[in-house]
C-alpha positions as CSV (number, residue, x, y, z in Angstrom):
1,X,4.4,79.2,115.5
2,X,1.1,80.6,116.3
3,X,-2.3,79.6,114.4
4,X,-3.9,82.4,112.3
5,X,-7.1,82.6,112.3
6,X,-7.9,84.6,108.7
7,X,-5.2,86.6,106.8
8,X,-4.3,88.9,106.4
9,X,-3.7,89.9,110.3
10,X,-0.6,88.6,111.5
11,X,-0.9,88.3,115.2
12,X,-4.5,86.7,115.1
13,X,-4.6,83.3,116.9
14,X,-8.1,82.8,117.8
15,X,-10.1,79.8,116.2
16,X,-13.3,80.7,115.3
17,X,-15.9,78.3,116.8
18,X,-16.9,75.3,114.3
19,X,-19.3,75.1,111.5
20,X,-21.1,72.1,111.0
21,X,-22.3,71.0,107.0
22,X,-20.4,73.6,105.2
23,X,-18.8,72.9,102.0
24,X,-15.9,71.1,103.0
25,X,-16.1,67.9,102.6
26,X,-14.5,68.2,99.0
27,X,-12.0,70.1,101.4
28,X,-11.1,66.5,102.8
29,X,-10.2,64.7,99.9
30,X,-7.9,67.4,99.1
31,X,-9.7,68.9,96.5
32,X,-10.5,72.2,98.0
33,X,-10.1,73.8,94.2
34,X,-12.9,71.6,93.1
35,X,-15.7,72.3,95.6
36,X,-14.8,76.0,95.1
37,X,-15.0,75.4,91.7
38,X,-18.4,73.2,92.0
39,X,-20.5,72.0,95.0
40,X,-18.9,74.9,97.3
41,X,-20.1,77.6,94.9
42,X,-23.3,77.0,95.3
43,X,-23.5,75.8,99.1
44,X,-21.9,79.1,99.8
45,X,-23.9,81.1,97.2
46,X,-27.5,79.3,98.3
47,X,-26.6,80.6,102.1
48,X,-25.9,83.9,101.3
49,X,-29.1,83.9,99.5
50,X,-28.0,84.6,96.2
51,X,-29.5,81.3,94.1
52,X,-32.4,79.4,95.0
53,X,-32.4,76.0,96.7
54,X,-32.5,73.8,93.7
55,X,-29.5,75.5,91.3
56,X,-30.5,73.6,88.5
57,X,-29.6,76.5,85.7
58,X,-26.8,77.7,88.0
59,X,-23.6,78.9,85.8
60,X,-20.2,78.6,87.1
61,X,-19.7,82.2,84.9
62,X,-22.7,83.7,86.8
63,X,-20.9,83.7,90.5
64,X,-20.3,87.8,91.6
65,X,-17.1,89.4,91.4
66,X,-17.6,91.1,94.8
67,X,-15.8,88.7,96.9
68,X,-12.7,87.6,94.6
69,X,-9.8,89.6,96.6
70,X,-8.6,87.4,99.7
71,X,-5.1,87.3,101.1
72,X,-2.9,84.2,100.6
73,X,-4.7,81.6,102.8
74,X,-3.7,77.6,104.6
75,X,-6.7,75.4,105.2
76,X,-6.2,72.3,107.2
77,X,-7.7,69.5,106.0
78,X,-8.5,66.3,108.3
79,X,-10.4,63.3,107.5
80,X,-10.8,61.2,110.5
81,X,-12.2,57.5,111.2
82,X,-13.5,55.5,113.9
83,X,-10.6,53.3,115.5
84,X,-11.4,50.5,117.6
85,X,-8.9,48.8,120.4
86,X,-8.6,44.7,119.8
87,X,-11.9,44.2,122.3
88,X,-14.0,46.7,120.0
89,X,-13.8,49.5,122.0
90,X,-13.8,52.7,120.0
91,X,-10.8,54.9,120.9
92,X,-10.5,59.0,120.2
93,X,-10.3,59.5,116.7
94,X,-6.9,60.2,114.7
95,X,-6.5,61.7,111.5
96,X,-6.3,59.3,108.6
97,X,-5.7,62.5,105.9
98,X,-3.9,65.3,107.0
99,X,-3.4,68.0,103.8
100,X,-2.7,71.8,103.6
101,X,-4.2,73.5,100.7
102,X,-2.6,77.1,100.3
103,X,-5.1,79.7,97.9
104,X,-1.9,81.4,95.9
105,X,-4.2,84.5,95.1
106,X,-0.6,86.2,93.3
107,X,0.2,83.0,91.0
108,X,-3.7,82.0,91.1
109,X,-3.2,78.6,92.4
110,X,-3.3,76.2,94.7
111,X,-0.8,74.3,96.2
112,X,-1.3,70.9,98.6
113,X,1.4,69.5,100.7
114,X,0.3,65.8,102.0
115,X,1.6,64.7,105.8
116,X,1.8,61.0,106.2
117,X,0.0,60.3,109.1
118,X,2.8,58.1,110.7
119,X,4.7,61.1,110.4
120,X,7.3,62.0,113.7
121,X,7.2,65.2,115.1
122,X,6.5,66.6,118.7
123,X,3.1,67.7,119.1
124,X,2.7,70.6,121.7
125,X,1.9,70.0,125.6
126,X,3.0,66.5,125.2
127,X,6.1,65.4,125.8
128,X,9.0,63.7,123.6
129,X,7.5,62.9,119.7
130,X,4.9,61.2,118.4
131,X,3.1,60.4,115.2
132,X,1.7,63.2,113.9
133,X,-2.4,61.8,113.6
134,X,-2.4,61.4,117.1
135,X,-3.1,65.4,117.5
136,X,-6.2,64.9,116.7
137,X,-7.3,62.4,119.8
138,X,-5.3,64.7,122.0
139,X,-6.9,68.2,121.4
140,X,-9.0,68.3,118.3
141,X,-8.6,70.0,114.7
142,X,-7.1,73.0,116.6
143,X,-4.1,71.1,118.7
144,X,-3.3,69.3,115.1
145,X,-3.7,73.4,113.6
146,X,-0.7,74.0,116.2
147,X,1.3,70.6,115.6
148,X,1.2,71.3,111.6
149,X,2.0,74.8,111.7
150,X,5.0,74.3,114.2
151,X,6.1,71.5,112.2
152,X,5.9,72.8,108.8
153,X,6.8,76.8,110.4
154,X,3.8,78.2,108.1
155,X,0.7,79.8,109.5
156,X,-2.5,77.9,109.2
157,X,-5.3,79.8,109.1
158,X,-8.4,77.8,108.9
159,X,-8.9,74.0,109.4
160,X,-12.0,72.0,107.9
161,X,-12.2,67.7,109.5
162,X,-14.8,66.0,107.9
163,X,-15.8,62.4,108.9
164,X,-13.7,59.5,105.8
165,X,-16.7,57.6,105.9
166,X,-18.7,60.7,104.2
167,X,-16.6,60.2,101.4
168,X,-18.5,56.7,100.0
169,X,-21.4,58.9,100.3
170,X,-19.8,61.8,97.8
171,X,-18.4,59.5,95.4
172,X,-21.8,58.2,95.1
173,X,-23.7,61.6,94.8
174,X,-21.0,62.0,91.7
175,X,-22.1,58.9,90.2
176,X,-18.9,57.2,90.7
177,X,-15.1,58.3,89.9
178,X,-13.1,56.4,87.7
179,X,-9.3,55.5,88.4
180,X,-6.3,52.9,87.2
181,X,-6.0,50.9,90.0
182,X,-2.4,50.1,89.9
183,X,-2.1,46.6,91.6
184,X,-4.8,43.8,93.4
185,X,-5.8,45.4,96.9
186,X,-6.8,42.8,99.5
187,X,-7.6,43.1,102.9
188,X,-9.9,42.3,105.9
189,X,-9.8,44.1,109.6
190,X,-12.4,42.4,112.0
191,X,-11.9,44.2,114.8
192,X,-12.3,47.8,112.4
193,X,-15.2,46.4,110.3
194,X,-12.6,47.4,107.5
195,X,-12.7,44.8,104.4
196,X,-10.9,45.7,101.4
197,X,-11.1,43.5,98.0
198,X,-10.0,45.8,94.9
199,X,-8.5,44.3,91.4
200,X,-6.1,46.0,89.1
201,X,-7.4,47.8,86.6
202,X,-9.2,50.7,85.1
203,X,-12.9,51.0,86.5
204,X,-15.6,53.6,88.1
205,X,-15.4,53.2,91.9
206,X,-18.5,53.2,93.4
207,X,-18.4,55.3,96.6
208,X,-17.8,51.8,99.1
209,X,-14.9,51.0,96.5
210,X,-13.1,54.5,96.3
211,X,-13.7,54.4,100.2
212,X,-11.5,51.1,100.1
213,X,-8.8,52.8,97.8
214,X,-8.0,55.8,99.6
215,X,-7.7,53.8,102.7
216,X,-5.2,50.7,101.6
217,X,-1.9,51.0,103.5
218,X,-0.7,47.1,103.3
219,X,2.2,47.0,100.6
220,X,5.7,47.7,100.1
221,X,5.0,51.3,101.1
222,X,2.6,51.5,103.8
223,X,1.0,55.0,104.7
224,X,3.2,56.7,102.1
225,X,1.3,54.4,99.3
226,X,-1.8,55.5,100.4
227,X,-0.9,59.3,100.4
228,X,-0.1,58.5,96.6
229,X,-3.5,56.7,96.4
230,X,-4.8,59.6,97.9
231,X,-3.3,62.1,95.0
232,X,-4.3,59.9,92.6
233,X,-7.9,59.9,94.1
234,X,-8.0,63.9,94.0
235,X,-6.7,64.1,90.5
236,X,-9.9,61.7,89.8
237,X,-12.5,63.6,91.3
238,X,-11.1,66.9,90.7
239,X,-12.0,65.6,86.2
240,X,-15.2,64.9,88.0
241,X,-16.1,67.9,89.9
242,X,-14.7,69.7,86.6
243,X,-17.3,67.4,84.5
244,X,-20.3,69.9,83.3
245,X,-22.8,67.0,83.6
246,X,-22.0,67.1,87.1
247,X,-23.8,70.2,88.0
248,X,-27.2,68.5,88.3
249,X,-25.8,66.0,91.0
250,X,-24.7,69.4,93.1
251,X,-27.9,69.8,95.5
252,X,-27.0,65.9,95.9
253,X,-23.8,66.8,97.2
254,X,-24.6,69.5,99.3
255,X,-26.5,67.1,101.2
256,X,-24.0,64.6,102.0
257,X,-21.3,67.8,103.2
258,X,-24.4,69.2,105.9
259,X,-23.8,66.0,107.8
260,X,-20.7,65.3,107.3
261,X,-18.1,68.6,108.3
262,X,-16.6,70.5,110.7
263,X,-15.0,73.8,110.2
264,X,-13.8,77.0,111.5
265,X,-14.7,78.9,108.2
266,X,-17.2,81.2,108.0
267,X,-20.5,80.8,104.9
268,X,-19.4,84.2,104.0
269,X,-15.2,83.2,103.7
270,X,-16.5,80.3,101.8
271,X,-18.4,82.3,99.4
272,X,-15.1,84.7,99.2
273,X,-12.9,81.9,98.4
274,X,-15.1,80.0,95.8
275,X,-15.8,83.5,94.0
276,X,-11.7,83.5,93.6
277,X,-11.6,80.2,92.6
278,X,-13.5,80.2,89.6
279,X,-12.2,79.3,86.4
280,X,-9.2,77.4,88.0
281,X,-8.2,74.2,86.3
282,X,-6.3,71.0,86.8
283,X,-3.1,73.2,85.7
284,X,-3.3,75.3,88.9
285,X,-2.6,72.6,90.9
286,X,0.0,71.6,92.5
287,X,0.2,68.2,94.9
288,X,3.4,67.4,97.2
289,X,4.5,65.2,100.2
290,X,6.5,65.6,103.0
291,X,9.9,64.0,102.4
292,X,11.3,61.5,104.5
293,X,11.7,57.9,104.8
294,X,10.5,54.9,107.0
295,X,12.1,54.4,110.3
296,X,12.4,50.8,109.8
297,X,13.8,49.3,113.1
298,X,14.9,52.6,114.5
299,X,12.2,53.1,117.3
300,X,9.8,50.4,118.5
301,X,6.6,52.1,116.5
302,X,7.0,52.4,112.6
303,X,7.5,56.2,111.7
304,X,8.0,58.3,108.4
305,X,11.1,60.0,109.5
306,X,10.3,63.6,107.7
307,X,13.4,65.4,106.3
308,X,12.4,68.7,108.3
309,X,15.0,71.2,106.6
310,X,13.2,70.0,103.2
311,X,9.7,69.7,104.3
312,X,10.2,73.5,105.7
313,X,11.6,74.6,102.5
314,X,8.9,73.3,100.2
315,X,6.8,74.7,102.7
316,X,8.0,78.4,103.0
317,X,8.1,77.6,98.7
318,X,4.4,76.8,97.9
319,X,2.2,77.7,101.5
320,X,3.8,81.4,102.1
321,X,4.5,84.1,100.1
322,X,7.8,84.4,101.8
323,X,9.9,82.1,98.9
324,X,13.6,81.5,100.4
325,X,16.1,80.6,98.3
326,X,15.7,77.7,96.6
327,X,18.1,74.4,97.3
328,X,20.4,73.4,94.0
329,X,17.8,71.4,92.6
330,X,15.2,74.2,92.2
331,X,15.2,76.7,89.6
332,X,12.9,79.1,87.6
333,X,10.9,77.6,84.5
334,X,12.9,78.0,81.2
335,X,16.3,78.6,82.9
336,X,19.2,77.1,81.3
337,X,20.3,74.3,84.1
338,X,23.8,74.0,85.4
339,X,25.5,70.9,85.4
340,X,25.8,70.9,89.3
341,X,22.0,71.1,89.5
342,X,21.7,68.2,86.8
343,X,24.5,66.2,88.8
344,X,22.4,66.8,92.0
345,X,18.9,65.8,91.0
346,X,17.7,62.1,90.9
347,X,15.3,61.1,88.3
348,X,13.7,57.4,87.9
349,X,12.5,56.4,84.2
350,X,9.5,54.1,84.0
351,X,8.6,52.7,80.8
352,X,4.9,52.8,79.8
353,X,5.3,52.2,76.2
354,X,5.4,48.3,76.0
355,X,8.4,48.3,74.2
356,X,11.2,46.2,76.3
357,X,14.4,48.5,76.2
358,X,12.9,51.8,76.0
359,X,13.6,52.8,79.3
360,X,17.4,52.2,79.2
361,X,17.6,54.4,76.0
362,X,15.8,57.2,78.2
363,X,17.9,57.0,80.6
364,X,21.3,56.8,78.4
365,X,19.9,60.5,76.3
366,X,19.3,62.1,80.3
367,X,22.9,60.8,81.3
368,X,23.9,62.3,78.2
369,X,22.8,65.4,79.0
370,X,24.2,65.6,82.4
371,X,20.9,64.4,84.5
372,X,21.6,61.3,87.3
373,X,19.5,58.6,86.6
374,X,18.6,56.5,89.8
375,X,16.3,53.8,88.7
376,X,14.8,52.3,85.5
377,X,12.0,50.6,85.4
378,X,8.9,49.1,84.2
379,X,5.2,51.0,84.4
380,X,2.3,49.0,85.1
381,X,0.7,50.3,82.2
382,X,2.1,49.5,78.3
383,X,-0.3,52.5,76.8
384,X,0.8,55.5,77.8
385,X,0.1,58.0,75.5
386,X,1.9,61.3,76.6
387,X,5.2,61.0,78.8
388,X,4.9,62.5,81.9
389,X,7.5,64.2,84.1
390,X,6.3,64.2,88.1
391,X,7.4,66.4,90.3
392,X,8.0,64.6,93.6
393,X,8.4,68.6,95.2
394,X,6.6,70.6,93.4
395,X,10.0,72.1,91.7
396,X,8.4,71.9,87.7
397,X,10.9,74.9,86.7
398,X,13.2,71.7,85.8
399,X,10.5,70.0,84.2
400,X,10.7,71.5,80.6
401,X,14.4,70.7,80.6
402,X,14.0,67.0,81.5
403,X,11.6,67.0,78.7
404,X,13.8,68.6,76.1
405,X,16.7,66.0,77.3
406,X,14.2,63.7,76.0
407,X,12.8,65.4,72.9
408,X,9.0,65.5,74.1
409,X,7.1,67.8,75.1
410,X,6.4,66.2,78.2
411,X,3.0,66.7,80.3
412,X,4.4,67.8,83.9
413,X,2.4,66.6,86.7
414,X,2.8,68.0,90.3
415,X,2.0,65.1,92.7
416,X,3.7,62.6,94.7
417,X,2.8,59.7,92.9
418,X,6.2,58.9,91.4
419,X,9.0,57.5,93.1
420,X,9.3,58.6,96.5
421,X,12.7,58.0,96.6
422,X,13.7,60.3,93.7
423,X,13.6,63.6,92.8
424,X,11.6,63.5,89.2
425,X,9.7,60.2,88.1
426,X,9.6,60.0,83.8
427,X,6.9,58.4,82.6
428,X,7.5,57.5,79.0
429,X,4.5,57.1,77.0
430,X,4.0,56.5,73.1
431,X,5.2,60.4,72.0
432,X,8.4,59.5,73.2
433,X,9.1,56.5,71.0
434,X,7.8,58.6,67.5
435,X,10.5,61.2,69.1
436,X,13.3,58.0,68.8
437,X,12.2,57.5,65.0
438,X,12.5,61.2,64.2
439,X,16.6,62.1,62.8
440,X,17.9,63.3,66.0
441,X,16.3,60.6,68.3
442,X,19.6,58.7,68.9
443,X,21.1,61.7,71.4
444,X,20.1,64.2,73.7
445,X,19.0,67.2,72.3
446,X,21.4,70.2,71.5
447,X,20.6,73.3,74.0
């Protein structure tokens, strides 16, 4: 499938030349809403000469309406790092992040779908497959443009790569982003100059520290962990971005994005799109990953073995405006849910109340109520407040009834920080036990 270059012209598939130190390095981190919302405002609003160099009084409310109308657009986003060969020798850079963010102007959101980088696809002009990151070293942002949009059979139309190391250098212009890390992160790569030493636990990551979390691959899950670290990383800065006491820190952060991006979007498309961005929130966003699983000892190189027909169809569902019919598992918010669609979708229950047990009872209300349950389990954290249903694929219309199964009213997160292996992760936090103390706790809820 061919590149486009800007919507709405179907046909276009020339790149426009590269931008250095736009906006976009917010774009890399996946948080493309964010530096609309924030530091891309007033980049884009200080070039076009509309605020004054220092946008010290600048209001988010104050940005003109004249450029809110765009076209439903797919921005590429790369981060890439310097890889060395065992004798030091840098080698041609691969992609350590590869995201699509897709401006919904119609539902007025934005959706991200996540590539693991060790993902197996055939990447044009080369022969047999390859992991997907290696486009990059082979042709640039544009070649990896082509592999994504074949792959995924969605047009992208502009691409932003931005250097991972310019991250540190954000985070620290923000004054730090807090996050749970989940587990002890330890790690040391001579021959990279990468040293990782992170401990569990809730803290504010300096920018060398966040730099380490978004780039620990060396558990259980590999690369696919640290696409979840990744979400959980944009959900942190995207409260900070949103944090009014960050506005001061935004000339800051302009700074560190000048030396830092490439892109093929124009200062005036920017401008467009952060104009149409404002007043989006955390709700408008939705996070996914390509499905798959790990090739284990199938091939000589470790892959992530993508489940194309799926990845395509939550593809064509949240980066096109062209929304094929849904598989059995998706349906429309508030719909009364069959019992084959219940049968059909896997759901893990974690329990992140403390209380040892609560998570079988969970599970014995959803298999009351027709839902599979594939895994129970214990949540790092014992303090949850609000139980939370994730949405591995971005389908939330089922969302509302896994809640009401439950009797919460559950938060419903869009991001693939669950269980990869499931369809739905439930995250049961204190609400959820006062919902067992009330009369009709002991069942599933009548519908």
């Amino acid at each position: 499938m061919s590149i486009q270059s800007t919507p709405p012209k179907k046909n276009a598939n020339r790149s426009p030349k590269p931008a250095k130190g736009r906006w976009g390095l917010f774009f890399a981190t996946g948080c493309l809403v964010f530096a609309l919302l924030g530091a891309g405002t007033a980049f884009g609003l200080r070039e076009a000469g509309l605020i004054p160099a220092a946008p010290s009084d600048l209001k988010l409310g104050d940005i003109p309406q004249v450029f809110t109308r765009i076209e439903r657009t797919n921005i590429l986003i790369l981060g890439a790092d310097v890889e060395y060969s065992r004798g030091g020798r840098i080698l041609p850079a691969r992609s350590d992040t590869i995201l699509v963010a897709s401006l919904d102007p119609d539902s007025k959101r934005v959706n991200v779908m996540s590539i693991p980088r060790d993902t197996r696809v055939h990447i044009p002009g080369r022969r047999g497959h390859d992991k997907i990151n290696a486009a990059l070293a082979y042709g640039g942002a544009v070649l990896t443009a082509q592999t994504v949009s074949d792959f995924l059979q969605v047009p992208i139309h502009h691409w932003v790569l931005v250097k991972l190391d310019g991250v540190e250098n954000l985070v620290d212009a923000l004054g730090g982003v807090s996050i749970d890390i989940e587990r002890n992160m330890h790690y040391f790569d001579r021959a990279g100059g990468l040293r990782i030493s992170l401990k569990k636990g809730p803290q504010n990551l300096d920018g060398e520290k966040a730099h380490q979390y978004i780039r620990f691959r060396h558990d259980a899950y590999g690369d696919i962990g640290r696409v979840q670290r990744q979400q959980r990383f944009m959900q942190a800065l995207s409260e900070k971005l949103l944090d009014p006491l960050t506005l001061p820190r935004l000339p800051q952060v302009i700074e560190v994005a000048q030396s830092n991006v490439e892109t093929s979007m124009s200062t005036a498309q920017m401008l467009q799109y952060a104009a149409w961005a404002k007043g989006l929130d955390m709700a408008s966003v939705r996070m996914v990953m390509v499905p798959g699983a790990f090739s284990g000892d199938q091939y000589a190189a470790s892959y992530w073995l993508p489940d194309v027909g799926e990845a395509r169809r939550i593809a064509r569902s949240m980066l096109t405006d062209d929304h094929a019919p849904q598989n059995s598992t998706a349906v429309t918010m508030g719909a009364t849910v069959s019992a084959e669609v219940k049968r059909a979708t896997r759901i893990t229950v974690l329990n992140g109340t403390g209380r040892p047990g609560i998570a079988n009872e969970a599970a014995h209300l959803l298999r009351s109520d027709g839902w599979t349950v594939w895994t129970v389990s214990t949540h790092g954290s014992s303090d949850v407040a609000r139980t939370q249903v994730i949405s591995q694929k971005g389908d939330d219309g089922l969302v509302g009834a896994i809640a009401h199964a439950l009797g919460v009213q559950a938060e419903s997160v869009s991001a693939s920080v669950g269980d990869i292996q499931t369809d739905f992760t439930v995250l049961l936090g204190q609400d959820f036990l006062e919902a067992m103390r009330s009369p009709s706790g002991s069942r599933a809820p009548e519908r």
